[in-house]
N, CA and C atoms as an extended XYZ file, in Angstrom:
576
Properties=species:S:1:pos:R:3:atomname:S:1:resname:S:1:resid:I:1 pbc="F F F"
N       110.530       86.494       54.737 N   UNK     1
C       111.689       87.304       54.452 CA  UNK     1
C       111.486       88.133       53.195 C   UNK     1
N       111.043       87.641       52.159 N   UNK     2
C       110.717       88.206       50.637 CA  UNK     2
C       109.924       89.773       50.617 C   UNK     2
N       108.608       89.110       52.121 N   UNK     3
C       107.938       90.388       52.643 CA  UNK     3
C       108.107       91.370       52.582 C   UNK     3
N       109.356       91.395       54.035 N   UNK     4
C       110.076       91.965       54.744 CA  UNK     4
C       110.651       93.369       53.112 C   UNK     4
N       111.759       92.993       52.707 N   UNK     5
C       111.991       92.974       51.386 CA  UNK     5
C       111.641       94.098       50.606 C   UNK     5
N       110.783       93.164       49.994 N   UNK     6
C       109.512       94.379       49.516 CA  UNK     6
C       109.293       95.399       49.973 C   UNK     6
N       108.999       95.433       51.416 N   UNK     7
C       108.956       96.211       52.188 CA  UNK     7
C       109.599       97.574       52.041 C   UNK     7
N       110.916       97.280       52.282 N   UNK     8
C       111.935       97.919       52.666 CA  UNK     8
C       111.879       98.785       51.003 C   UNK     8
N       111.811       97.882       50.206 N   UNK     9
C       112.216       98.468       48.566 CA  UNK     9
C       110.900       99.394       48.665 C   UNK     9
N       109.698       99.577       48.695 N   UNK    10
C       108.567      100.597       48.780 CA  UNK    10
C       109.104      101.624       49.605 C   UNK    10
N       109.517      101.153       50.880 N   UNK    11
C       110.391      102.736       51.724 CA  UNK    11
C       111.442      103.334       51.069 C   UNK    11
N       112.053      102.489       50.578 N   UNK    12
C       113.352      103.251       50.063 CA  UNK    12
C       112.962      104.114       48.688 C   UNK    12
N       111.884      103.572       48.133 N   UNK    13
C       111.220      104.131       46.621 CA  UNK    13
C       110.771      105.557       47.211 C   UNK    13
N       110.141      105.514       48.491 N   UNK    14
C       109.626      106.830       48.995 CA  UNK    14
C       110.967      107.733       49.280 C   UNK    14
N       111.328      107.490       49.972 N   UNK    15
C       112.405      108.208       50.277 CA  UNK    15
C       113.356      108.754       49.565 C   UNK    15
N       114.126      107.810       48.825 N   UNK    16
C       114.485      108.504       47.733 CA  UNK    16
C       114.339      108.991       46.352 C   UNK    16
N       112.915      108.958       46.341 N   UNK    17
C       112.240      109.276       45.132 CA  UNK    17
C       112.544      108.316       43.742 C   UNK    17
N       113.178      106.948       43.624 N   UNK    18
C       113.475      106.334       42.386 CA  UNK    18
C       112.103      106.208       42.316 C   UNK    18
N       111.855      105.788       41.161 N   UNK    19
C       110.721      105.249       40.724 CA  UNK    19
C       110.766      103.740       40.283 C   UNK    19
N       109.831      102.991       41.180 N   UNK    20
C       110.112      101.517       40.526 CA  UNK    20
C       109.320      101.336       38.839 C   UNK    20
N       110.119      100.719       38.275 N   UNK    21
C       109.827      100.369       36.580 CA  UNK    21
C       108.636       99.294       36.726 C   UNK    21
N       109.643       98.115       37.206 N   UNK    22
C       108.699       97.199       37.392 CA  UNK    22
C       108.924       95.712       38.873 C   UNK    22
N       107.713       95.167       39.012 N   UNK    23
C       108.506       94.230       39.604 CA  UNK    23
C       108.377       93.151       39.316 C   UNK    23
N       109.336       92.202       39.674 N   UNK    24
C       109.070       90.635       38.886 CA  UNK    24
C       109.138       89.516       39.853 C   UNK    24
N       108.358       88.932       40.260 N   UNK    25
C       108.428       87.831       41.247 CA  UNK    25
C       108.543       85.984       39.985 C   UNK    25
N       109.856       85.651       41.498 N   UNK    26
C       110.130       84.292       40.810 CA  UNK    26
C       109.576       83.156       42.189 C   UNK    26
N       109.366       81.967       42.091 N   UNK    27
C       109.520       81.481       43.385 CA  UNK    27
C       110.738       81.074       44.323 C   UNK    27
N       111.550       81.895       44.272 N   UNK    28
C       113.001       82.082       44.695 CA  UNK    28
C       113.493       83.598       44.656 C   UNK    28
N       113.192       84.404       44.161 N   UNK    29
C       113.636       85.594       44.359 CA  UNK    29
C       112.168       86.772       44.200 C   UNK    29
N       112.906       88.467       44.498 N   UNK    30
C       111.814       89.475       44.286 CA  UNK    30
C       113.495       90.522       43.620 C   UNK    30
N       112.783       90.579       42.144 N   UNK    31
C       113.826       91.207       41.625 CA  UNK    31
C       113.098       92.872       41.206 C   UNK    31
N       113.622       93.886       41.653 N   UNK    32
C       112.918       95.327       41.378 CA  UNK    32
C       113.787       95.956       39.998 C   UNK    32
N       112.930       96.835       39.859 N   UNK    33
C       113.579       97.318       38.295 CA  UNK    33
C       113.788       98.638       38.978 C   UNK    33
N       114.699       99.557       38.988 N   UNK    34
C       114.760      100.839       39.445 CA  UNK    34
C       115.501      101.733       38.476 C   UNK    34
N       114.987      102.764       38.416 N   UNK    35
C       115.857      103.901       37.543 CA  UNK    35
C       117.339      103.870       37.900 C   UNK    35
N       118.350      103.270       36.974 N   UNK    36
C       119.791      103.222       37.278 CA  UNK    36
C       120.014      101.715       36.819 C   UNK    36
N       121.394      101.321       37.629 N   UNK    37
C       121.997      100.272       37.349 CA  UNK    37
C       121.098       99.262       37.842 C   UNK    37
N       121.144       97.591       36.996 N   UNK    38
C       120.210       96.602       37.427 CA  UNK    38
C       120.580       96.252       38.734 C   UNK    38
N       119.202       96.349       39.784 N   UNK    39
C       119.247       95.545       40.970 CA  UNK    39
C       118.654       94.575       41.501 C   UNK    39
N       119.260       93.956       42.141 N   UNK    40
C       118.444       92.477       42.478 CA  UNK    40
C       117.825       92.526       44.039 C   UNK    40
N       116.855       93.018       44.711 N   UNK    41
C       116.364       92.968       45.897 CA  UNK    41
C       116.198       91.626       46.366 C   UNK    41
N       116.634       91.447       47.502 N   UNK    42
C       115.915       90.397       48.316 CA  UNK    42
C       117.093       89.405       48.130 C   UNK    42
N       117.032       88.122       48.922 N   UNK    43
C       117.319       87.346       49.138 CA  UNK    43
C       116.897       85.641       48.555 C   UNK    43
N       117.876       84.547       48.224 N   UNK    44
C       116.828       83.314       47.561 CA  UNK    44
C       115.341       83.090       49.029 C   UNK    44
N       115.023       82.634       48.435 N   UNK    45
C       113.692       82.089       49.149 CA  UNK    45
C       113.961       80.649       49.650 C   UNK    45
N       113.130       80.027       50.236 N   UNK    46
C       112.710       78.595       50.222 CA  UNK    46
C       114.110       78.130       51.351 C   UNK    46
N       114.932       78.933       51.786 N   UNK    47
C       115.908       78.747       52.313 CA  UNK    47
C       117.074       78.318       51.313 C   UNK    47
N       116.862       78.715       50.305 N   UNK    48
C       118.321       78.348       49.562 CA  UNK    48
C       119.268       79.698       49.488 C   UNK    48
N       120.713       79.004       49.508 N   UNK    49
C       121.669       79.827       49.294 CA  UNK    49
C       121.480       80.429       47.674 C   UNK    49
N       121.287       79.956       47.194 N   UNK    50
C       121.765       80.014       45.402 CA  UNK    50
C       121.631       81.795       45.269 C   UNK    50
N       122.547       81.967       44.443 N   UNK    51
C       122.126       83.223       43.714 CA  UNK    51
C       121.162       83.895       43.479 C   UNK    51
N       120.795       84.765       43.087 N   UNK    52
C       119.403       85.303       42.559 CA  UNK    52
C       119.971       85.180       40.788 C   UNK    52
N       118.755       84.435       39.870 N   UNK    53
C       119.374       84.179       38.956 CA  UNK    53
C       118.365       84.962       37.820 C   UNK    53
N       118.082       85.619       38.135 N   UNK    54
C       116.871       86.530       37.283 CA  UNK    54
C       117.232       88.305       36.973 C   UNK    54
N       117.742       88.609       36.292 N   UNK    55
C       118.517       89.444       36.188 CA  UNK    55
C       117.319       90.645       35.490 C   UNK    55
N       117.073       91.900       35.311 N   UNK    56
C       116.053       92.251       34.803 CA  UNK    56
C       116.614       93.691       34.255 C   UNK    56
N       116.857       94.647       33.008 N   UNK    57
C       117.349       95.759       32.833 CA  UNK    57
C       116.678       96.903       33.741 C   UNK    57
N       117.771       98.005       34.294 N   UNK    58
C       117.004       98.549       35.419 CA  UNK    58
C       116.052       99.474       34.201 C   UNK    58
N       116.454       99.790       33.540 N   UNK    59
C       116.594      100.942       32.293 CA  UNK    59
C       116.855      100.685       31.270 C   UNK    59
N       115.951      101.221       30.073 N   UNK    60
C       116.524      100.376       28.639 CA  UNK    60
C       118.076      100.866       28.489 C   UNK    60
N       118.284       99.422       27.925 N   UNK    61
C       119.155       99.130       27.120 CA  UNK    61
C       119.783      100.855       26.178 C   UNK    61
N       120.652      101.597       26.163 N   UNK    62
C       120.860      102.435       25.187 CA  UNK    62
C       122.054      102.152       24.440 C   UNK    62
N       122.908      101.733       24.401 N   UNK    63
C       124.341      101.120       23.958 CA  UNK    63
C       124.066       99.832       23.447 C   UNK    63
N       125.048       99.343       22.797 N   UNK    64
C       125.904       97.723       22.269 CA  UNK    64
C       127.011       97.499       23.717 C   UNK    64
N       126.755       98.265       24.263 N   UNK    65
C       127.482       97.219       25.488 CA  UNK    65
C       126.947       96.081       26.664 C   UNK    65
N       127.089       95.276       26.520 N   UNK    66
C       126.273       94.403       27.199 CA  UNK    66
C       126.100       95.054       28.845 C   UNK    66
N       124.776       94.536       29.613 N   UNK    67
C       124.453       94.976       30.555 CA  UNK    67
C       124.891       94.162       31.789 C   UNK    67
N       125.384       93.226       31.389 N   UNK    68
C       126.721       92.353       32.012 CA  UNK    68
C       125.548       91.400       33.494 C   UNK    68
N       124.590       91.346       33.616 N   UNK    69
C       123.791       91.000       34.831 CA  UNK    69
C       123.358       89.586       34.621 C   UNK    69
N       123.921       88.825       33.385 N   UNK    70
C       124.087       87.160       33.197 CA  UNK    70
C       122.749       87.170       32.017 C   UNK    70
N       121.957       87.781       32.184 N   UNK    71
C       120.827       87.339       31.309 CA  UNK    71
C       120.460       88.168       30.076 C   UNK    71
N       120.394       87.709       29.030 N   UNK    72
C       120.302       89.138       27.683 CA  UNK    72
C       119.412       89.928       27.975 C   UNK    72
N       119.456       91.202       27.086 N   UNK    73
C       118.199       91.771       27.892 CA  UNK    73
C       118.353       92.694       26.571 C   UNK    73
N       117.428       93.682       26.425 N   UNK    74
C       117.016       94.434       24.850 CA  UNK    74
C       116.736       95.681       25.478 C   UNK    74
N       116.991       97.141       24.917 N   UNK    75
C       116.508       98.105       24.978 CA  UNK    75
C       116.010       98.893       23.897 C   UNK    75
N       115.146      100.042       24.394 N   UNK    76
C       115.112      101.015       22.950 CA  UNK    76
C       114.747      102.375       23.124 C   UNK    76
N       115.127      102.768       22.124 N   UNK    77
C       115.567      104.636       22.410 CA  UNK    77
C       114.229      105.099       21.631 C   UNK    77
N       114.377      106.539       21.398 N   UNK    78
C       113.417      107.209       20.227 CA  UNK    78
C       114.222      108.093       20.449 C   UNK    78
N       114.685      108.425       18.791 N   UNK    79
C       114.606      110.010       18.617 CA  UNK    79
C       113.867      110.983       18.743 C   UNK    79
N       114.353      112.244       18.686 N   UNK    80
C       113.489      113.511       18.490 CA  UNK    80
C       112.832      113.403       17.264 C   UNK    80
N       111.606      113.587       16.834 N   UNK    81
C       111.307      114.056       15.335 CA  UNK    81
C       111.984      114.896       15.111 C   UNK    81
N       112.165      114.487       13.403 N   UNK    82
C       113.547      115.671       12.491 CA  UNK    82
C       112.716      116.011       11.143 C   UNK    82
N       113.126      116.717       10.448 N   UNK    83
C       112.864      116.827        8.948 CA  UNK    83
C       113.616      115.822        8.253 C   UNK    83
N       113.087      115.394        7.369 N   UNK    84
C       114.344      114.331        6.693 CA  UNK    84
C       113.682      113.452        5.231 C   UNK    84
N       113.885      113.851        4.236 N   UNK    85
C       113.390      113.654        2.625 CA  UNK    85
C       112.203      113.719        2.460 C   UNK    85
N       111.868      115.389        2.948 N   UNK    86
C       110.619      115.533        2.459 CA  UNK    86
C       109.655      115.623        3.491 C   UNK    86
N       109.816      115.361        4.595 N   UNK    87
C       108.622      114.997        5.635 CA  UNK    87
C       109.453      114.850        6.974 C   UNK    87
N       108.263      114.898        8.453 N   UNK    88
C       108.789      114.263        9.110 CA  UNK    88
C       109.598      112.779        9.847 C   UNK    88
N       109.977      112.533       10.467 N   UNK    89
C       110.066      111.334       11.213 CA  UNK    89
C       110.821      111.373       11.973 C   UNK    89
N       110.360      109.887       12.673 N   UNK    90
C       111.542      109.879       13.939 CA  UNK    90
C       112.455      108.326       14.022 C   UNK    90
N       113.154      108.162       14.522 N   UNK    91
C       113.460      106.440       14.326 CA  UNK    91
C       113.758      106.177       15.617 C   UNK    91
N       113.466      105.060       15.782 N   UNK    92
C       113.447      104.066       17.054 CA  UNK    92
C       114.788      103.077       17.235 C   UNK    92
N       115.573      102.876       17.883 N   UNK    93
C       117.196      102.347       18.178 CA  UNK    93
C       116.465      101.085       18.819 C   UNK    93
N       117.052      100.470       18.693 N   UNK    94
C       116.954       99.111       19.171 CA  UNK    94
C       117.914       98.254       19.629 C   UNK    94
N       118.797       98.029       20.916 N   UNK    95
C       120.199       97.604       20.823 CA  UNK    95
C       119.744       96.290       21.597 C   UNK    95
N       120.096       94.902       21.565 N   UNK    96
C       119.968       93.424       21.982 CA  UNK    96
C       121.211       92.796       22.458 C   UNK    96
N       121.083       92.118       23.081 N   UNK    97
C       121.965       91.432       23.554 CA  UNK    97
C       121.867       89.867       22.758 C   UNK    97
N       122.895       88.998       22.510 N   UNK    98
C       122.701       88.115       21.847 CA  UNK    98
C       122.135       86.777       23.029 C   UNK    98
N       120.830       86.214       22.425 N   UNK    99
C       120.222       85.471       22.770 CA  UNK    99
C       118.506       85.760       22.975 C   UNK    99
N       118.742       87.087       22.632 N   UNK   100
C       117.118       88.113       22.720 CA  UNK   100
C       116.506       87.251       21.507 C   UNK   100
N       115.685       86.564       21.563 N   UNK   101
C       114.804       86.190       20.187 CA  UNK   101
C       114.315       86.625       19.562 C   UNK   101
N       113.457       87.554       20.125 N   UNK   102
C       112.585       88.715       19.268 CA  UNK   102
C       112.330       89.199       20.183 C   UNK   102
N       111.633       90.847       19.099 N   UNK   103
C       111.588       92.389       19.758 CA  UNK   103
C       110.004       92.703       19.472 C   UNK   103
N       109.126       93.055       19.998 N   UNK   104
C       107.997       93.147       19.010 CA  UNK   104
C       107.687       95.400       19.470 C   UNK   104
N       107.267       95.762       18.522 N   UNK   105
C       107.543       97.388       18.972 CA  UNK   105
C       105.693       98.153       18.082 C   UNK   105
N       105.965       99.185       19.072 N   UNK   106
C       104.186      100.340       18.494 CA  UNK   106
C       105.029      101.471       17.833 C   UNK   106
N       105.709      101.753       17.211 N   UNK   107
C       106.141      103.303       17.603 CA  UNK   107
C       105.063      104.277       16.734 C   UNK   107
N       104.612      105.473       17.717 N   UNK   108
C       103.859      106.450       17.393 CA  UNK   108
C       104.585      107.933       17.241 C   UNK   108
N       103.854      108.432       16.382 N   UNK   109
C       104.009      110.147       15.874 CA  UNK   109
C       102.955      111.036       16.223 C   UNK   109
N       103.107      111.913       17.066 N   UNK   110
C       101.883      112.314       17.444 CA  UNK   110
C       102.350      114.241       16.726 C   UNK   110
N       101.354      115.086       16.224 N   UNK   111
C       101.207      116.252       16.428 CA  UNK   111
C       100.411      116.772       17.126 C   UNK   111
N       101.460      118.253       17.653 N   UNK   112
C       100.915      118.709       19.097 CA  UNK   112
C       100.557      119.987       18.700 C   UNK   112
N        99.803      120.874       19.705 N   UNK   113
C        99.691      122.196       19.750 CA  UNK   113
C       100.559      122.883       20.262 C   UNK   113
N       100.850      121.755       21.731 N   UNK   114
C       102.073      122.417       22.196 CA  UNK   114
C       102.520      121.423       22.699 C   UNK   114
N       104.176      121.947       23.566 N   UNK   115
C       105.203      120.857       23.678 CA  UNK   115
C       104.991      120.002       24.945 C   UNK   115
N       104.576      118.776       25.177 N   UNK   116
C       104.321      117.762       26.130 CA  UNK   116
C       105.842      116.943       26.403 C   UNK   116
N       106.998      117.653       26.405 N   UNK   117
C       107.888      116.919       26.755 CA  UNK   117
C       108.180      117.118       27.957 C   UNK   117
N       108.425      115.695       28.182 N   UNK   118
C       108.637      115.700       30.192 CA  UNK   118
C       106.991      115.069       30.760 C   UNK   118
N       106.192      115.434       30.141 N   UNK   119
C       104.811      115.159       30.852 CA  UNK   119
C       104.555      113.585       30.600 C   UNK   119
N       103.611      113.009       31.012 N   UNK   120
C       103.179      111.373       31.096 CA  UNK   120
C       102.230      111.766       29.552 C   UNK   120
N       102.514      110.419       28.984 N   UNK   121
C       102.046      110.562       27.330 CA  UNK   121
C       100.322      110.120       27.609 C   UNK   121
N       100.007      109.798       28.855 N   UNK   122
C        98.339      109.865       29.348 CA  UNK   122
C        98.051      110.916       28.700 C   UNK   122
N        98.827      112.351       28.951 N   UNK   123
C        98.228      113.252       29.025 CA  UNK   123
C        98.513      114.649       27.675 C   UNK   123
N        98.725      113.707       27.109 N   UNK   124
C        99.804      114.457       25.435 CA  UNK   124
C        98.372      114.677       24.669 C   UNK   124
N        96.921      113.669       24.836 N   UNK   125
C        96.212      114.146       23.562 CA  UNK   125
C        95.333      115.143       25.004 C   UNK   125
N        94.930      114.979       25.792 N   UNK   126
C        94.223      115.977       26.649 CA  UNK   126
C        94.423      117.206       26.877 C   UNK   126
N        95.397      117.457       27.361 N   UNK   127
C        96.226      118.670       27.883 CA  UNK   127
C        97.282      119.366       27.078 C   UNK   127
N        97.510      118.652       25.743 N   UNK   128
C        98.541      119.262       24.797 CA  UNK   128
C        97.752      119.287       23.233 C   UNK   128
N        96.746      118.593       23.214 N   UNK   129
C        96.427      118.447       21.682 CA  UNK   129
C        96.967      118.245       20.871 C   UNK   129
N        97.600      116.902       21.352 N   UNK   130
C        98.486      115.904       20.452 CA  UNK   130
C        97.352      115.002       19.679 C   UNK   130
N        97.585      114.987       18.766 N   UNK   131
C        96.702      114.212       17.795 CA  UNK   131
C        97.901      112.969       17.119 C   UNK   131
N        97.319      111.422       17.247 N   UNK   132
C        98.221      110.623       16.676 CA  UNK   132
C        98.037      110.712       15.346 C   UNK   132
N        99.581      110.482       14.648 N   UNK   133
C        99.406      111.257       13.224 CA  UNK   133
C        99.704      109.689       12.384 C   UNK   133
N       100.439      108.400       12.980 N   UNK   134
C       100.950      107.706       12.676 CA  UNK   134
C       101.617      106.769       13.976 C   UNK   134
N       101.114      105.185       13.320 N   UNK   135
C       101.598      103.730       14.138 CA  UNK   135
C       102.162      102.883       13.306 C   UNK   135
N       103.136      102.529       13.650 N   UNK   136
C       104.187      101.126       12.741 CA  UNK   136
C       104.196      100.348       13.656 C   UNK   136
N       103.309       99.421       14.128 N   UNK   137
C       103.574       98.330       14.707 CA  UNK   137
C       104.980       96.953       13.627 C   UNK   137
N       105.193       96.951       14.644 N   UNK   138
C       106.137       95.272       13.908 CA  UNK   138
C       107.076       94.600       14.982 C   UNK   138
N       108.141       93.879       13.901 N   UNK   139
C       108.702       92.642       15.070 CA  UNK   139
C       110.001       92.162       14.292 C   UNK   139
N       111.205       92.421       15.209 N   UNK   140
C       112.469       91.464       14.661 CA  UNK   140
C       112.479       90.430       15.379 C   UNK   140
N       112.695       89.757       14.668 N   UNK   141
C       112.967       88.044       14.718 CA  UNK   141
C       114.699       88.083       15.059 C   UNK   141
N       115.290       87.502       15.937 N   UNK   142
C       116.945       87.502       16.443 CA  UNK   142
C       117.363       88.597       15.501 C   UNK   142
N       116.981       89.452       16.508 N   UNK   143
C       117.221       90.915       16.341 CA  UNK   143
C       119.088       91.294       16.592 C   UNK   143
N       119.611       91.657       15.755 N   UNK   144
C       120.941       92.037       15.741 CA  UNK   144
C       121.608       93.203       16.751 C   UNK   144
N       122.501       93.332       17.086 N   UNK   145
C       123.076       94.007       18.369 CA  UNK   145
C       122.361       95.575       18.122 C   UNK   145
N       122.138       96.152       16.822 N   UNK   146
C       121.673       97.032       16.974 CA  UNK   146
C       120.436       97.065       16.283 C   UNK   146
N       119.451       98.002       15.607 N   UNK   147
C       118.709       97.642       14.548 CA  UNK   147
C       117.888       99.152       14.683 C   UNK   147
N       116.928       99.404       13.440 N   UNK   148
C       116.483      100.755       13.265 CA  UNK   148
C       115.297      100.801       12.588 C   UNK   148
N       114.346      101.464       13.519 N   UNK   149
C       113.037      101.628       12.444 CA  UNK   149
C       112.990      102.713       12.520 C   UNK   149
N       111.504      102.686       11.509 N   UNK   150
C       111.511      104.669       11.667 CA  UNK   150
C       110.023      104.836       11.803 C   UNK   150
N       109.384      106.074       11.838 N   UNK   151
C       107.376      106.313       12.223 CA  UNK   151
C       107.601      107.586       11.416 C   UNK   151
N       106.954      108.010       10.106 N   UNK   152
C       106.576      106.695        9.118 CA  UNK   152
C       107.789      106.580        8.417 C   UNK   152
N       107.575      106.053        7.551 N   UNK   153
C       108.716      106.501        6.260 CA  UNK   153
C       108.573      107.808        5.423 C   UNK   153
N       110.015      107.837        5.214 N   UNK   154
C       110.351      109.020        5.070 CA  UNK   154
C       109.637      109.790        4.053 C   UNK   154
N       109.206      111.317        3.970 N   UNK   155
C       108.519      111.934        3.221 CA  UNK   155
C       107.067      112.102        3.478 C   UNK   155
N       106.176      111.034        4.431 N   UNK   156
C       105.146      110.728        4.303 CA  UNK   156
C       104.127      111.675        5.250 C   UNK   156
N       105.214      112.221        6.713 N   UNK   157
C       104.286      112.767        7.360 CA  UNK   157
C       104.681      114.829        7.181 C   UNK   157
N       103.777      115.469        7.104 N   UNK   158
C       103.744      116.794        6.890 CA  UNK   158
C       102.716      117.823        7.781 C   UNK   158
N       103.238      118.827        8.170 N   UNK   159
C       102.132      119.601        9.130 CA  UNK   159
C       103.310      120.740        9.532 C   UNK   159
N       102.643      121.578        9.905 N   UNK   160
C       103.449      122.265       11.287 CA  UNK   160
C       102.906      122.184       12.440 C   UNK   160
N       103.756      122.201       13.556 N   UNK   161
C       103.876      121.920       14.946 CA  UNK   161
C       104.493      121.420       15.551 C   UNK   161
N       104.430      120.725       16.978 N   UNK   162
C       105.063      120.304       17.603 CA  UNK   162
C       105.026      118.679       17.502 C   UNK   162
N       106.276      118.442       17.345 N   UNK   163
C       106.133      116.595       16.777 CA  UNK   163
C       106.662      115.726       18.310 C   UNK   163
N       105.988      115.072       18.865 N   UNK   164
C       106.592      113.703       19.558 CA  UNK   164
C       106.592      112.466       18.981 C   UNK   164
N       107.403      111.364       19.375 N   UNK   165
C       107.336      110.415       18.852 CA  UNK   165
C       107.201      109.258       20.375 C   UNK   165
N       106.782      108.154       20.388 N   UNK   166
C       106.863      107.234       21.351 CA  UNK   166
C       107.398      105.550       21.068 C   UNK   166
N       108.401      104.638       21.260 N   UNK   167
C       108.269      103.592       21.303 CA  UNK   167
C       108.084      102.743       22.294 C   UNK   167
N       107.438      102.085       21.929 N   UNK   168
C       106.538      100.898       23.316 CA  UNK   168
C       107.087       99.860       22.341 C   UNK   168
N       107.549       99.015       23.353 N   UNK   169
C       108.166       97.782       22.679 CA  UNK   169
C       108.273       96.256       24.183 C   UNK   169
N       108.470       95.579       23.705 N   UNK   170
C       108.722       94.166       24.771 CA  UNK   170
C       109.895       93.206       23.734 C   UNK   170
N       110.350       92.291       24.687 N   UNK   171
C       111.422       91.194       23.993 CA  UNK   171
C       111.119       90.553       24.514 C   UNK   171
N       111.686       89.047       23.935 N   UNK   172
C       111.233       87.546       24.376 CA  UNK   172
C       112.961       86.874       24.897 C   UNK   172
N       113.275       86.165       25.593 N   UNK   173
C       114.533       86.175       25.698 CA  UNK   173
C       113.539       84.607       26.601 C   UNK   173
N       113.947       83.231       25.730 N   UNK   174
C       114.355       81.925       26.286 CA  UNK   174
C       112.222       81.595       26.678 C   UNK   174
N       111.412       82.225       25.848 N   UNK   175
C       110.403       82.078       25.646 CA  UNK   175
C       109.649       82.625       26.752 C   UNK   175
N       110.193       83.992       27.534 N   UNK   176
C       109.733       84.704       28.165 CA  UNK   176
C       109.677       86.157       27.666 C   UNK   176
N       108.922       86.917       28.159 N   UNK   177
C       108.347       87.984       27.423 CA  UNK   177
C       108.693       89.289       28.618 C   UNK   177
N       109.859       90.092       27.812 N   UNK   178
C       109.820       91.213       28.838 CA  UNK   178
C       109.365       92.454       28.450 C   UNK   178
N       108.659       93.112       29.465 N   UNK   179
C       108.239       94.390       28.686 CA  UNK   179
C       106.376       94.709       29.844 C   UNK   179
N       106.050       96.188       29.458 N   UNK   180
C       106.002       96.597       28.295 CA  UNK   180
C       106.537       98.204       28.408 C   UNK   180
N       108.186       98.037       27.548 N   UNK   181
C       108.627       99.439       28.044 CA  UNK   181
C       108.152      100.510       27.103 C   UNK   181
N       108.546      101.476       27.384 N   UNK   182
C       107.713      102.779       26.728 CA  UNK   182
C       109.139      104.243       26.993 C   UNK   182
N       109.647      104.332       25.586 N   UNK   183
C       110.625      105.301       24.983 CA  UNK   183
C       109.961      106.399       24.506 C   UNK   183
N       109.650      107.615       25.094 N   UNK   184
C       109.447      108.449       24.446 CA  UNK   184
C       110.106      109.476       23.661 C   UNK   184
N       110.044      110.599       23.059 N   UNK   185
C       111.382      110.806       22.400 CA  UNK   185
C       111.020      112.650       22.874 C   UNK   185
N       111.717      113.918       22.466 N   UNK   186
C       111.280      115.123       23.415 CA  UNK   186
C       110.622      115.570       21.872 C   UNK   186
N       110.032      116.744       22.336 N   UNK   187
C       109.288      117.678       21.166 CA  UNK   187
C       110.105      118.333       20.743 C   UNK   187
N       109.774      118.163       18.996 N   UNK   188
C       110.342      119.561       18.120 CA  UNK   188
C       109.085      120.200       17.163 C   UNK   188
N       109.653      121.716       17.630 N   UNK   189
C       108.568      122.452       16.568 CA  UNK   189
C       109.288      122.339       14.906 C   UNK   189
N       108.191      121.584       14.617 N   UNK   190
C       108.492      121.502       12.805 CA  UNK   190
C       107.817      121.951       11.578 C   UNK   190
N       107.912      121.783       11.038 N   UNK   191
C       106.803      122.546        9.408 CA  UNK   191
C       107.880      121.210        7.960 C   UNK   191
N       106.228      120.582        7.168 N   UNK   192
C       107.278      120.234        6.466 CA  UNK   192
C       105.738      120.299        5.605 C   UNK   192
């Protein structure tokens, strides 16, 4: 039946063009991640009635409003690069649901030649001559409903051109590890 399922979720991905995020197999359920509201495909397995109890964000997290699907779940945004004391940057949003343990995050600054927004970030240093300018890896520990980093600190990065920024991040929620999502943020032409 789970097959079957699957199945059907690959046709329907064709057809209506969503794009699956990710998928997550339990031995009781096949839960799909799809662009939009969280959905739960498929049916329990093993012949049980029970629920499907694996809940998965279809889409990060962008709000403090909970995503209401029983299980916490973490998202994260990126800004546009801005000017801001002296230099560029961009900052990374981070909104949790309470019970998220930790967040662990890459966020990158790349300068471009030209603007790669909309395109797959494969293809930002090839085809755009994006050069990475700056990485802040790190990690909140029971990360608060909202929280804020930034790539770099402020004043530090300078150039003209076209600035992107990217966050790649995962959360741990009950000693499981979700992820690995990827926030990119759009291009601005800057000079600082």
């Amino acid at each position: 039946m789970g097959s079957r399922v699957f199945k059907l979720l690959l046709v329907a991905t064709v057809v209506t063009g969503l794009s699956v995020c990710s998928l997550v197999m339990s031995p009781f359920s096949v839960v799909a991640q799809v662009a939009g509201p969280s959905v739960a495909v498929g049916t329990p397995m093993l012949g049980s009635s029970a629920p499907i109890g694996l809940c998965v964000p279809a889409a990060p997290k962008t709000t403090n409003t909970p995503l209401g699907c029983g299980s916490p779940t973490c998202g994260g945004t990126m800004d546009n690069p801005h000017y801001s004391s002296g230099g560029i940057l961009a900052k990374a949003h981070f909104y949790c649901d309470p019970g998220v343990t930790s967040v662990s995050y890459i966020l990158y600054l790349f300068k471009c030649g030209s603007d790669p927004t909309g395109h797959p970030e494969s293809t930002w240093e090839s085809q755009y001559g994006c050069e990475m300018q700056y990485v802040v890896p790190g990690g909140i520990s029971s990360p608060p409903e909202s929280s804020t980093r930034y790539v770099p600190a402020a004043g530090v990065a300078h150039g003209t051109g076209w600035w992107i920024a990217c966050n790649a991040y995962s959360y741990v929620v009950a000693g499981v590890e979700y992820g690995s999502f990827l926030s990119p943020s759009k291009g601005a032409y800057l000079s600082a």
